[in-house]
C-alpha positions as CSV (number, residue, x, y, z in Angstrom):
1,X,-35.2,19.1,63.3
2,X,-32.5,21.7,64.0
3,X,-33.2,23.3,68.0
4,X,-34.0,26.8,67.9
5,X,-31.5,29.0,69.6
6,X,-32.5,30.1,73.5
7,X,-32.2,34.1,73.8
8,X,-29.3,33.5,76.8
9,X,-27.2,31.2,74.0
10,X,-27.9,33.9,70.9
11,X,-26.9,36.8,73.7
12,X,-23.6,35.2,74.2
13,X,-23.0,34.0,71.0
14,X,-23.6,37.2,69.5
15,X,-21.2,38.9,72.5
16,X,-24.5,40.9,73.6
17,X,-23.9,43.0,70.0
18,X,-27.3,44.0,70.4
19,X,-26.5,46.3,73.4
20,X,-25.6,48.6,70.9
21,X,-29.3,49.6,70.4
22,X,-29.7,50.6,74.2
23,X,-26.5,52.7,74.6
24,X,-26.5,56.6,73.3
25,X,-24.7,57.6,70.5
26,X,-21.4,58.5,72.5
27,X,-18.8,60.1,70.4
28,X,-20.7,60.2,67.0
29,X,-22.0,64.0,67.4
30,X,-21.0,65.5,64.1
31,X,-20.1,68.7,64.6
32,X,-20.7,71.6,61.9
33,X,-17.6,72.0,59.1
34,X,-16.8,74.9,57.4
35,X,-17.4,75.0,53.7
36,X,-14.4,73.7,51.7
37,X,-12.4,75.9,49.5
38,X,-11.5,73.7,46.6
39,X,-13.2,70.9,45.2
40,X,-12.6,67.0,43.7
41,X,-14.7,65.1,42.0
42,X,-14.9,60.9,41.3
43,X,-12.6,59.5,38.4
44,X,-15.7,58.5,36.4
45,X,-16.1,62.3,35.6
46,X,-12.9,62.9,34.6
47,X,-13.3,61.8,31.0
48,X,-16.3,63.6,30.6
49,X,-15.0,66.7,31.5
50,X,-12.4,66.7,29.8
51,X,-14.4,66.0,26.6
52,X,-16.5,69.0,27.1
53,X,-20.0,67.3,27.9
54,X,-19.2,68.0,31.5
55,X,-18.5,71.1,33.4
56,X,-15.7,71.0,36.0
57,X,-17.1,70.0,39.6
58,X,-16.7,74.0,40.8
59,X,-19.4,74.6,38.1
60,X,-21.7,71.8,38.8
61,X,-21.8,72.7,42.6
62,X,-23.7,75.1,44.9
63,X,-21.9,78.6,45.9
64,X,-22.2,77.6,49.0
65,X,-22.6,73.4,48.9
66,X,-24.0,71.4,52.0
67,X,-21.1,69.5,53.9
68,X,-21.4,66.0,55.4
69,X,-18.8,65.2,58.3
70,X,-18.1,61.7,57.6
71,X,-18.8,59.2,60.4
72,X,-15.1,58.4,60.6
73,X,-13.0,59.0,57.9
74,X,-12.3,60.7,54.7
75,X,-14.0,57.7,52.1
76,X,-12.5,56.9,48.8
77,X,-14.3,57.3,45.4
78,X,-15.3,54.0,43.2
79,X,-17.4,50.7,43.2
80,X,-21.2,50.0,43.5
81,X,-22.9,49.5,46.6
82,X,-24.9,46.5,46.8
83,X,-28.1,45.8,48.3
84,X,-31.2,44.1,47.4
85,X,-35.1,44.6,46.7
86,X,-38.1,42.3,46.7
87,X,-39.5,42.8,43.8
88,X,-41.0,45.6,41.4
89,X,-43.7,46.7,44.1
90,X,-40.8,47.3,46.7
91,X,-39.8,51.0,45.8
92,X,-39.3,52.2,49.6
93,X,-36.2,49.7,49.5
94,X,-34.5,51.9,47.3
95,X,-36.5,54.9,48.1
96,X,-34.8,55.0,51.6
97,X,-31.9,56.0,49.8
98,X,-33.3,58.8,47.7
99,X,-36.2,60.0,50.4
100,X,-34.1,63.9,50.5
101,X,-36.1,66.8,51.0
102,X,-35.1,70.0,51.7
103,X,-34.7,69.9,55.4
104,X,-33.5,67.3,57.2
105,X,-33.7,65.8,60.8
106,X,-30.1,65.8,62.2
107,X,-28.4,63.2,63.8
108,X,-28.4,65.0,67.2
109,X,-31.9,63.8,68.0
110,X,-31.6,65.4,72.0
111,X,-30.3,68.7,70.3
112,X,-33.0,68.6,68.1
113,X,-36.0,68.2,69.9
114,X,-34.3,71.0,71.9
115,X,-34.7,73.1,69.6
116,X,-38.4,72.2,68.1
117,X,-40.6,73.5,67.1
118,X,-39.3,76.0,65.1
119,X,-35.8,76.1,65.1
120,X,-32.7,73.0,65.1
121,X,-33.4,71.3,61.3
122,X,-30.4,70.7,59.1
123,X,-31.1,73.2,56.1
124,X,-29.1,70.5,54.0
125,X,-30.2,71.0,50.5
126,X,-31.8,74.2,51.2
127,X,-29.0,77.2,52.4
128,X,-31.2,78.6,55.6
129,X,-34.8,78.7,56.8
130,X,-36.6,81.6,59.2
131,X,-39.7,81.2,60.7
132,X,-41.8,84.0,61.9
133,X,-42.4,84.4,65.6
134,X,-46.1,82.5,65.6
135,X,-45.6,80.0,63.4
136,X,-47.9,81.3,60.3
137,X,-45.1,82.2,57.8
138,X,-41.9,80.1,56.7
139,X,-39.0,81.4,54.8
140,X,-36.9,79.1,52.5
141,X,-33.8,80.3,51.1
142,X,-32.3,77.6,48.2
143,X,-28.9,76.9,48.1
144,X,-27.7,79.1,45.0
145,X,-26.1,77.0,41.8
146,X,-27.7,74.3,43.4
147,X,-28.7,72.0,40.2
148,X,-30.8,69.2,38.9
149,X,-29.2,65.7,38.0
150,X,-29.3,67.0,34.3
151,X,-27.5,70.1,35.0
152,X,-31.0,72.6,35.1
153,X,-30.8,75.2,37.9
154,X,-33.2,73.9,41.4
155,X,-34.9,76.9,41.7
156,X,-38.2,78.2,43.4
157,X,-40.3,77.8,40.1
158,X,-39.3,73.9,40.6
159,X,-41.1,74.3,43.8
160,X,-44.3,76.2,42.5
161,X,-44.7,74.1,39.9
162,X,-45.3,70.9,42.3
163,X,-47.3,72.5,44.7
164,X,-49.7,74.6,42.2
165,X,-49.4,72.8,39.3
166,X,-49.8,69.3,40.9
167,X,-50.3,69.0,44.0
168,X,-53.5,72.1,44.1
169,X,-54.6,71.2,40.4
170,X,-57.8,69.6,40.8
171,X,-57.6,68.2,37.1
172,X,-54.8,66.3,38.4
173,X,-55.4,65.7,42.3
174,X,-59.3,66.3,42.6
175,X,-58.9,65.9,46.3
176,X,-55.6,67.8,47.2
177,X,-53.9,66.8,50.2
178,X,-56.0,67.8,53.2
179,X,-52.6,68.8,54.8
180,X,-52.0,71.8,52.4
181,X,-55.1,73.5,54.2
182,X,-55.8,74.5,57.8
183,X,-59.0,75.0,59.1
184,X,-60.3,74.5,55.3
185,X,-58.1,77.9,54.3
186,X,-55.2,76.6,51.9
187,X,-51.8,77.2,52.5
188,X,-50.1,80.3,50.9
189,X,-46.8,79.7,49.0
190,X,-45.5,82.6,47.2
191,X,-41.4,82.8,45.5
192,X,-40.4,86.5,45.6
193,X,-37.3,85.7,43.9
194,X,-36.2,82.5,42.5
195,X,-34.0,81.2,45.7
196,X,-36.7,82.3,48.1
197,X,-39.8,80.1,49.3
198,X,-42.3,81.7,51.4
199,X,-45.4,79.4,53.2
200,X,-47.9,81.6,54.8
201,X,-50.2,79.9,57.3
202,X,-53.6,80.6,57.7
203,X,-53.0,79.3,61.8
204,X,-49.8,78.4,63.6
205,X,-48.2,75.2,61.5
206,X,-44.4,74.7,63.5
207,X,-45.1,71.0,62.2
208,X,-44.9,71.8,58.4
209,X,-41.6,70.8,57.9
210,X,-42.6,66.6,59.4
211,X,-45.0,67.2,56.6
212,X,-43.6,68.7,53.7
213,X,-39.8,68.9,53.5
214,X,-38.4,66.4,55.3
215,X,-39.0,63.7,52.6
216,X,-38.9,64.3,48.4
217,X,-42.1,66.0,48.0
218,X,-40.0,68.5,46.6
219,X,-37.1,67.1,45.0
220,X,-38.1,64.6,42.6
221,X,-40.3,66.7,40.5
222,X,-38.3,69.3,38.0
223,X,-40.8,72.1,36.1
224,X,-38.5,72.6,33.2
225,X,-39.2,68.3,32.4
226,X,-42.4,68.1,33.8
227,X,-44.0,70.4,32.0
228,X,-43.6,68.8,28.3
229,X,-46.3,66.2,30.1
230,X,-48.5,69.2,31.8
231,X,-51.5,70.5,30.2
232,X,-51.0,73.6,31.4
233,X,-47.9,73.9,29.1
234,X,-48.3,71.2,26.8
235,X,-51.4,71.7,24.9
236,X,-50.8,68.0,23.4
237,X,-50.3,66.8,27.1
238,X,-52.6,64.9,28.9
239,X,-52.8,64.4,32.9
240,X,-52.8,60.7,32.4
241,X,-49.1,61.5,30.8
242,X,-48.3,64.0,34.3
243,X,-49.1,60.9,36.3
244,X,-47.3,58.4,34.5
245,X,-44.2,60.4,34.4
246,X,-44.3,61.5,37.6
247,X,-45.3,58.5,39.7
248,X,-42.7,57.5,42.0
249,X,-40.6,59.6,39.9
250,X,-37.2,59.0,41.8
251,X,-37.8,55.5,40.6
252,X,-37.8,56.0,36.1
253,X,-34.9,56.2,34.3
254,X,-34.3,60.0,32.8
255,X,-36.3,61.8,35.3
256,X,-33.8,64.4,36.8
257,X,-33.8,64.7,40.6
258,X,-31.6,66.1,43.3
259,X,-30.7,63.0,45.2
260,X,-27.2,61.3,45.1
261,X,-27.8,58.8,42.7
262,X,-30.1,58.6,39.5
263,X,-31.8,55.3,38.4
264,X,-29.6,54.3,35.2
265,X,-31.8,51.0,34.2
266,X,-35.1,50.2,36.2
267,X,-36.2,46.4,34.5
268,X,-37.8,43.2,35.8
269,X,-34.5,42.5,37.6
270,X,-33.9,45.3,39.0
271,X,-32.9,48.8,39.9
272,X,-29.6,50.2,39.2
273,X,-28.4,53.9,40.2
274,X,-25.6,56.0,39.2
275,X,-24.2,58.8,41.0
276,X,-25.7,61.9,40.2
277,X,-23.0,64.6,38.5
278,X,-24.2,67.5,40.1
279,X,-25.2,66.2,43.9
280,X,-24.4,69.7,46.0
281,X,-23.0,67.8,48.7
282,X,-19.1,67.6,50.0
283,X,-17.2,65.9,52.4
284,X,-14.9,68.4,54.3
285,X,-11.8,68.2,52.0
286,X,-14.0,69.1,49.1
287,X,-14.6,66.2,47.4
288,X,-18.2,65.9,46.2
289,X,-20.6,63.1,47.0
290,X,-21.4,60.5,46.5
291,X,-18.4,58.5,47.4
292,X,-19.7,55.4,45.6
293,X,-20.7,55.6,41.9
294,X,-23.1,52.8,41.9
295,X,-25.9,51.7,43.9
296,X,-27.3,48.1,42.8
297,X,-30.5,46.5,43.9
298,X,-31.4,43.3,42.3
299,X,-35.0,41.6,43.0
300,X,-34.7,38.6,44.9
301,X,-38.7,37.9,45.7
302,X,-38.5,37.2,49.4
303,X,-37.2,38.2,52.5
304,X,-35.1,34.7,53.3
305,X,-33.5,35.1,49.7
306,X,-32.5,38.2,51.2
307,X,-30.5,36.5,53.8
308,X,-29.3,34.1,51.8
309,X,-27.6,36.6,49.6
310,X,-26.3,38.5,52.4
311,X,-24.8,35.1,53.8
312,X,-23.5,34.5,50.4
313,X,-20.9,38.0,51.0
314,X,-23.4,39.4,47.9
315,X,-24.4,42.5,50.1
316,X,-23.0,45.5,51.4
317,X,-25.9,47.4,53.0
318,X,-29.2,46.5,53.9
319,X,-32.1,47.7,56.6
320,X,-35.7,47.1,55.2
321,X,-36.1,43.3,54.0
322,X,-33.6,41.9,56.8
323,X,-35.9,42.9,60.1
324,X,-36.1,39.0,59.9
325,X,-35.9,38.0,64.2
326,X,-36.5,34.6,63.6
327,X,-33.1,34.8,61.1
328,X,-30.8,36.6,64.0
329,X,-28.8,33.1,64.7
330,X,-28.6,32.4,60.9
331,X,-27.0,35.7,60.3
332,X,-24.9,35.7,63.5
333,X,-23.5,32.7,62.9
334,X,-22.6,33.4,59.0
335,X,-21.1,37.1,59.6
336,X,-17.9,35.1,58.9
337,X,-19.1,33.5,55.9
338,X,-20.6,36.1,54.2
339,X,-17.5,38.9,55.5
340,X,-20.2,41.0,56.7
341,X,-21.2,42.3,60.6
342,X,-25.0,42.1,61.9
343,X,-25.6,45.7,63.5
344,X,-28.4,47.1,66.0
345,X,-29.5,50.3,65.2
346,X,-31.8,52.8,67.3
347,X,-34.9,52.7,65.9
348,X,-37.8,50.1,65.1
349,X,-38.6,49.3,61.5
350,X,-41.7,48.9,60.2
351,X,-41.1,45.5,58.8
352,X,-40.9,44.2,62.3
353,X,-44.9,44.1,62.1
354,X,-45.5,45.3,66.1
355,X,-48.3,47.3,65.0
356,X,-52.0,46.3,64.9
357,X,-54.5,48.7,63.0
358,X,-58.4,48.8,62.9
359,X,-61.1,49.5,60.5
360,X,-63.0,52.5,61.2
361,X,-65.6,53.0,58.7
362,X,-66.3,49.3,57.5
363,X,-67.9,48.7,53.8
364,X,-69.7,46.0,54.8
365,X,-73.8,46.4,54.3
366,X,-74.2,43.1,55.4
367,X,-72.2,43.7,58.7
368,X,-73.7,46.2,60.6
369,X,-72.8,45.1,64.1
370,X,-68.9,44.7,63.4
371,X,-68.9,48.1,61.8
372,X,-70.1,49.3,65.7
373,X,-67.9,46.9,67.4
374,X,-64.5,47.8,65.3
375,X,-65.4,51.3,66.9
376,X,-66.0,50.6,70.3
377,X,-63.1,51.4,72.9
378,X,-63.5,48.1,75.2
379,X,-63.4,45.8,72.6
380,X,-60.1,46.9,71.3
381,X,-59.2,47.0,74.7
382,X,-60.5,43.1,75.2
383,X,-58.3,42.3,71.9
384,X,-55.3,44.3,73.4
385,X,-55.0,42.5,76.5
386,X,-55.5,39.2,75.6
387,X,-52.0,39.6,74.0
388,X,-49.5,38.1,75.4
389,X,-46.8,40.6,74.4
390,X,-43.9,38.7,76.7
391,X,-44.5,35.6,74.8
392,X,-44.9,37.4,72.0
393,X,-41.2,39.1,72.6
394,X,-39.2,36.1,73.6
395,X,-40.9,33.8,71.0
396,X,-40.4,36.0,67.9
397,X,-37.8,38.8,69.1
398,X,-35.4,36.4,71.4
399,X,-36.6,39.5,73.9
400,X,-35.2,42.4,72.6
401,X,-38.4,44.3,72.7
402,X,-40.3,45.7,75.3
403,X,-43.6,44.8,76.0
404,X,-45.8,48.3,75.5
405,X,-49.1,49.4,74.6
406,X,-47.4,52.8,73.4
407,X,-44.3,52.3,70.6
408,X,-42.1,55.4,71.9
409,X,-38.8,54.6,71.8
410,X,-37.3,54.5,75.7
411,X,-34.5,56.8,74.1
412,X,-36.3,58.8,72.7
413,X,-35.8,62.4,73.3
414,X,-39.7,62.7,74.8
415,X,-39.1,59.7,76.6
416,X,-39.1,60.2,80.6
417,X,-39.9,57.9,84.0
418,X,-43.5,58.6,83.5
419,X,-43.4,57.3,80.2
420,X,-42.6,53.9,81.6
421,X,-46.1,53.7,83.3
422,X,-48.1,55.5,80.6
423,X,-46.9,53.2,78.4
424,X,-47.8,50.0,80.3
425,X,-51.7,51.0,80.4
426,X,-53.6,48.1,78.9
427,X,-50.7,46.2,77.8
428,X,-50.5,43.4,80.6
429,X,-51.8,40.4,79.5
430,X,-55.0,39.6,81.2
431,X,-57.1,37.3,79.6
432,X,-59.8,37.0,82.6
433,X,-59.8,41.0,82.2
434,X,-60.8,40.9,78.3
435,X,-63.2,38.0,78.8
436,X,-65.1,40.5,81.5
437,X,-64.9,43.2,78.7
438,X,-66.3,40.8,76.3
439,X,-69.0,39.6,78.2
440,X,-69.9,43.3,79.0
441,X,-70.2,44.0,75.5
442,X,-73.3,41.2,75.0
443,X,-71.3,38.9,72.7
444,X,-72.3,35.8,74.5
445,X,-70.5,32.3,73.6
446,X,-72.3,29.8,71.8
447,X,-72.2,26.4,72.2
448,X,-69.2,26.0,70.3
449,X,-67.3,28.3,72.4
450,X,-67.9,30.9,69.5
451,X,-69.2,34.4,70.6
452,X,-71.8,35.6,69.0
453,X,-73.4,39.0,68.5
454,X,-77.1,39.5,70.3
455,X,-78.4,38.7,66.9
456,X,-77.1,34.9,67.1
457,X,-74.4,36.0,64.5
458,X,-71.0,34.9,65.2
459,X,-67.7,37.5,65.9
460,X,-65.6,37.4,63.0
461,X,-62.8,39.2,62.4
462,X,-60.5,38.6,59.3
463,X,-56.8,40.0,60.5
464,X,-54.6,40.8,57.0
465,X,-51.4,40.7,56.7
466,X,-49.1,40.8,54.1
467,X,-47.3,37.4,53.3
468,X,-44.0,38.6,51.8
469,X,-43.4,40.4,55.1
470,X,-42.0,37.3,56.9
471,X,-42.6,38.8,61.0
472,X,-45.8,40.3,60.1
473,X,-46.5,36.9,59.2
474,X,-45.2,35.5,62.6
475,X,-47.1,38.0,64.6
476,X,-50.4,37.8,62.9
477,X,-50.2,33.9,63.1
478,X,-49.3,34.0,66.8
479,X,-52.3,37.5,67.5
480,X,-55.1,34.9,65.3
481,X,-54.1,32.4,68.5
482,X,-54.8,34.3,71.4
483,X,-58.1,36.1,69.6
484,X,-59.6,32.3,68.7
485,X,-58.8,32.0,72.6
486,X,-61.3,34.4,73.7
487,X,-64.2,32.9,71.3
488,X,-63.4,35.0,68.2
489,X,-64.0,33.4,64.8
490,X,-61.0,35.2,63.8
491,X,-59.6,33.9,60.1
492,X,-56.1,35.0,59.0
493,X,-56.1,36.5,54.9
494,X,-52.4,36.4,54.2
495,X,-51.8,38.1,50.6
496,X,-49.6,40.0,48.5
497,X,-48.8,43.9,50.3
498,X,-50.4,45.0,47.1
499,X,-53.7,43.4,47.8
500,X,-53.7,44.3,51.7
501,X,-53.1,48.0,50.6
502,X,-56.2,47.6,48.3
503,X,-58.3,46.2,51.1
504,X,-57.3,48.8,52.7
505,X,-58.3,51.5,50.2
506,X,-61.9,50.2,49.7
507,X,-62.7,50.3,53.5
508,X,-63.3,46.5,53.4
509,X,-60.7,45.5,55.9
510,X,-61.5,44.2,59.7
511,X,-58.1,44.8,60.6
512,X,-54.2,44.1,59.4
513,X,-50.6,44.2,60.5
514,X,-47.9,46.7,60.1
515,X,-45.0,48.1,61.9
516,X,-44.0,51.0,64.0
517,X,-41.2,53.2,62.9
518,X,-39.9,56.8,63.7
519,X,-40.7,56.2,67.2
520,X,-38.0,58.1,68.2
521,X,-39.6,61.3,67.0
522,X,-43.5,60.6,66.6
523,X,-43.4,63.9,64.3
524,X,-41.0,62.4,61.4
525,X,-44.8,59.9,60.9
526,X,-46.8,62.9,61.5
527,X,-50.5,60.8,60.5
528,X,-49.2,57.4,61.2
529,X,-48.6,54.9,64.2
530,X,-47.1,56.5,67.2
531,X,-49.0,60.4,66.4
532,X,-52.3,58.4,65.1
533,X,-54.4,55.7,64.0
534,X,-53.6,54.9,60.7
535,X,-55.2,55.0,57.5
536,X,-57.5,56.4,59.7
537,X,-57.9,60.4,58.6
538,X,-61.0,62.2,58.5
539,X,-60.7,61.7,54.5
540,X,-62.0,58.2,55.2
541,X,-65.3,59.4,57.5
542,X,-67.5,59.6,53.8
543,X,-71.6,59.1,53.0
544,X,-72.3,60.4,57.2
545,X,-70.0,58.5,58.7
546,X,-68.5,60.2,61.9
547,X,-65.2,59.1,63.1
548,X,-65.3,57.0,66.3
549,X,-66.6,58.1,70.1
550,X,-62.8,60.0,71.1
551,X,-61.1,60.2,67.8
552,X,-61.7,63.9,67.3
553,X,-60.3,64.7,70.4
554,X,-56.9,62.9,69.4
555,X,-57.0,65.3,66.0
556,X,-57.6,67.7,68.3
557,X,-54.3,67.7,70.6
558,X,-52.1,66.7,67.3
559,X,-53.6,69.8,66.0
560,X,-51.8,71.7,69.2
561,X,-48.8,69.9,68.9
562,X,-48.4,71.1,65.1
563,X,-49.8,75.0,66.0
564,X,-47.5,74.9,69.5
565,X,-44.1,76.7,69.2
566,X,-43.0,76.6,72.4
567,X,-40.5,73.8,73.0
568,X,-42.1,72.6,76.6
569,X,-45.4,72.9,76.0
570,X,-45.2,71.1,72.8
571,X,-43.3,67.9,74.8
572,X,-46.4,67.9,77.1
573,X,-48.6,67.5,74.6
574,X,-46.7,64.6,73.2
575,X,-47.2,63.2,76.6
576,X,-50.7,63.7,76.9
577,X,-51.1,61.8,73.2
578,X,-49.5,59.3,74.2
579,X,-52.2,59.3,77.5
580,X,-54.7,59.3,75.4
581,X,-53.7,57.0,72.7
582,X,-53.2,54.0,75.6
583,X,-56.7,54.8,77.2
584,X,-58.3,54.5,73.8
585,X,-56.0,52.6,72.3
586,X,-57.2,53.4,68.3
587,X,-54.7,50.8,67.2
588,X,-52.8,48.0,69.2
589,X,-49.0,48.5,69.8
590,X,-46.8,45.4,71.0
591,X,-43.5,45.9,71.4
592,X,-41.1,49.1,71.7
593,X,-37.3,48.9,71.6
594,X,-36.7,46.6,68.9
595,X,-33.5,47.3,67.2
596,X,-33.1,48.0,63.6
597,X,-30.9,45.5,62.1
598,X,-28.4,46.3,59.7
599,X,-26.1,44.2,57.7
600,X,-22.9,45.9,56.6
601,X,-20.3,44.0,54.9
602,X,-16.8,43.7,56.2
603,X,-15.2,46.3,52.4
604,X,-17.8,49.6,53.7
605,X,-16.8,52.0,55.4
606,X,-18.7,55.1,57.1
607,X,-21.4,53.2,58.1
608,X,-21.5,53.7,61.8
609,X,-22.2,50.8,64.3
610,X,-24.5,52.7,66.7
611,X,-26.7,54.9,63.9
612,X,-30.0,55.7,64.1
613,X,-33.2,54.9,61.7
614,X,-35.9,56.9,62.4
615,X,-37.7,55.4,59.1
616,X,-34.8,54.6,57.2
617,X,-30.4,55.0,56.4
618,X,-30.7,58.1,55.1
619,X,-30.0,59.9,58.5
620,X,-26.7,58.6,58.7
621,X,-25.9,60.2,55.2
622,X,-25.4,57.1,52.3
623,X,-23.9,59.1,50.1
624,X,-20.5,59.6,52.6
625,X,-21.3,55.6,52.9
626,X,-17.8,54.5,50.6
627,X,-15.9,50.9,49.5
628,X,-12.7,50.0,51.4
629,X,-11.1,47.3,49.2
């Protein structure tokens, strides 16, 4: 049996790489560039332009195109980038690469938050944004010339289309996002002109952008091809054929979009994308993006085929499938082997599985008393404490974590001293302390050691987790331990992600384990994790059901935070979340400061050694991401 690495002998054999993930982003500020004068394009073009079926790049590109500062040099065009994917259900992996909206969060994260509420977003894709003095009116001005993937001008109709046409057509949402209306009054968006957006606000809403144009909701769905599947102008059309055309739509062949790359061939294999001709992005000598003209993501079916591929020199860039902790010698010790360099990133990603959520309006006729006790504040407390999250840390992590009951990020820009005790509340592991909360609760022990509701029933709990997700495997088996340890029939359901997510959707879930990510700005996962229970929105409170005893007043100061445009103010009320979210603790954090492991092989260039990940690559710009050799 091969012995498992101590942390003090992976610390020096990796030459304490993983510092990296502590230290600030020294030196790696990109600074604003002015807009280039002329323009170059990648040799792939060439030939099509000069046959005619292509315009010249000047054509294809914005009036005014977004510049990228590359992370340290000018990159090269050519090549395909290499990554990898689970399997057909795994769209995020190569979502993370086309996830552009039309603002973005800048790399800057102390300038930013700075700036928040209303003001310090990268306008990006979009040419400039003004928001009115309250909050209650946005104004979007879109980057002129600015062009689909098929060469089809991105203009505000694009827009309309999604939001009225799709996302407030009750034919084809019944329900409509409960975040396109405040207070029950729907948003207003009106296009005066076709590069103008305007969002009126019934109330104060600084936090629409976290909700609606940071990510695609906006750039994957074109009217002009749309619409041939849209009732509304198709009378042949159904909405079955809207939703099957636009489902994931950044992921089907032909479906134009403005990201850098395109999907060419999407099969049981896997994904392959081609740079997109008409990307309105440059570097600063001109030359338009992306530097790559392939981006390749074959399915390997699990996590540890993963590694063995990167091991194998068979990958150039990868973030979501290789959070593996338990791997970190393995891939160490092969950088050589596979020509590639394991990197620590600021951020925590989800697939670390530190995150422990709860059930609040169990289906479950035939269990009444867990339906109460899922929503009572000191059991989850008792099931919080009797975690051992040190053990947890240094058996799983090799202690790079920190123990927390709170995910915020230590860097984080709304990190401060008192932070370090706020986040501390009901983390310590105490296991005399939960077997007094316990007992307080009634649920006696049996004499099996089993406790037992008042009614003689026995506590059960099943905790799922999804199996292809190799450390929310590890966690779950090692949280099952120390729950059976206070008397808790607790049974572990491991399963496909697809099937968790279905328990999950029918309410019939005790309680499963994710991961923690953006918790350097809670805002960028406005409904999820470090802002607020998830999967646990009012949506789900249905037939009477009332949301748990405190809930409502956690809506309530998120609600303030979104409405609350003065910069200060708005960071005290992330403190005072983060207060309450400890006291009541909705769902069960473990760890905060986990690094975000990359691996970047030895032949790319641009990608930085200290980046960031709030959720994912695409804040350190991919498509300025380029081949060496």
């Amino acid at each position: 049996m091969t012995k498992r690495m101590t942390r003090r002998e992976f610390l020096l054999m990796s030459g304490m790489a993983m510092a990296a993930a502590s230290l600030p982003l020294a030196g790696l500020r990109r600074v604003a560039a002015q807009t280039p004068t002329s323009f170059k394009q990648a040799p792939m073009l060439d030939e099509l332009v000069k046959a005619g079926t292509l315009p010249p790049v000047e054509a294809r590109l914005p009036k005014v195109p977004a510049v990228v500062v590359p992370t340290n040099e000018v990159g090269k065009y050519g090549g395909t980038i290499r990554a990898f994917m689970l399997n057909q259900t795994d769209n995020p992996a190569i979502g993370n690469f086309l996830n552009y909206g039309l603002l973005h969060v800048p790399r800057d994260l102390e300038q930013f938050v700075s700036n928040l509420p209303l003001n310090g977003w990268d306008s990006y894709l979009t040419e400039a944004y003004e928001w009115n003095a309250d909050a209650t009116q946005l104004t979007i001005k879109l980057r002129d010339g600015l062009k689909w993937s098929d060469g089809a001008p991105f203009t505000s109709e694009d827009v309309m289309f999604r939001w009225y046409d799709m996302l407030m057509d009750k034919e084809f949402i019944p329900t409509p996002p409960a975040s396109l209306f405040i207070n029950g009054e729907a948003i207003v968006l009106e296009a005066p002109d076709a590069l103008t957006l305007v969002f009126k606000f019934p109330a104060p809403f600084a936090n629409f952008p976290f909700v609606w144009l940071r990510e695609s909701h906006f750039t994957l769905y074109p009217k002009h091809y749309l619409m041939q599947w849209h009732p509304r102008y198709t009378k042949t059309a159904t909405y079955q054929d809207l939703q099957e055309k636009s489902s994931i739509a950044a992921l089907q062949p032909g479906i134009p979009s403005l990201t850098p790359w395109v999907i060419k061939t999407s099969d049981t294999t896997g994904i392959l994308m081609e740079r997109n001709p008409y990307f309105g992005v440059v570097d600063t000598e001109g030359n338009q993006l992306p530097y790559a003209d392939y981006y390749h993501a074959p399915f390997v079916g699990t996590q540890q085929n993963g590694v063995l591929k990167a091991i194998a020199g068979e990958v150039d860039v990868v973030e979501r499938n290789i959070q593996l902790f338990d791997q970190l010698p393995t891939l160490k010790e092969n950088e050589a082997r596979g020509d590639y360099k394991l990197l620590f990133w600021r951020g925590t990603a989800f697939t670390a599985g530190t995150l422990i959520n709860f059930n609040y309006n169990l289906k479950d006729p035939e269990n009444p008393e867990l339906f109460d006790l899922l929503r009572n504040k000191d059991f989850r407390v008792a099931l919080s404490v009797a975690l051992d999250r040190a053990d947890i840390n240094d058996t799983l992590y090799y202690g790079l974590g920190r123990p927390t009951s709170y995910g915020l990020s230590s860097k984080s820009p709304y990190w401060d001293e008192e932070m370090s005790t706020i986040t501390q509340t009901n983390a310590e592991y105490d296991l005399a302390r939960a077997e007094s909360l316990l007992d307080g609760l009634g649920l006696t022990k049996n004499a099996d050691g089993i406790r037992q509701f008042p009614s003689g029933k026995p506590v059960s709990i099943i905790l799922d987790v999804a199996s292809e997700i190799t450390m929310h495997l590890k966690v779950a088996e090692m949280v099952v331990r120390s729950w059976q340890a206070l008397g808790i029939n607790v049974t572990l359901n491991a399963s496909s992600r697809s099937l968790v997510f279905e328990r999950i959707g029918n309410r019939s879930f005790h309680a499963f384990i994710w991961g923690i990510d953006a918790n350097e700005i809670p805002l960028v996962r406005y409904d999820f994790e470090v802002m607020s229970p998830m999967y646990s929105e009012a949506s789900i409170y249905t037939d009477g059901v009332v949301p748990p005893e405190g809930q409502q007043a956690l809506w309530d100061l998120r609600s303030q935070i979104y409405a609350e445009v003065d910069p200060d103010k708005s960071r005290a009320l992330h403190k005072e979340v983060a207060k309450y979210r400890v006291d009541w603790m909705f769902n069960i954090h473990l760890l905060g400061d986990l690094p975000v492991l990359i691996v970047r092989h030895n032949r790319m260039g641009n990608i930085p050694d200290e980046g960031i990940s709030l959720q994912n690559v695409i804040y350190e710009k991919p498509e300025q991401f380029y081949i060496k050799s």
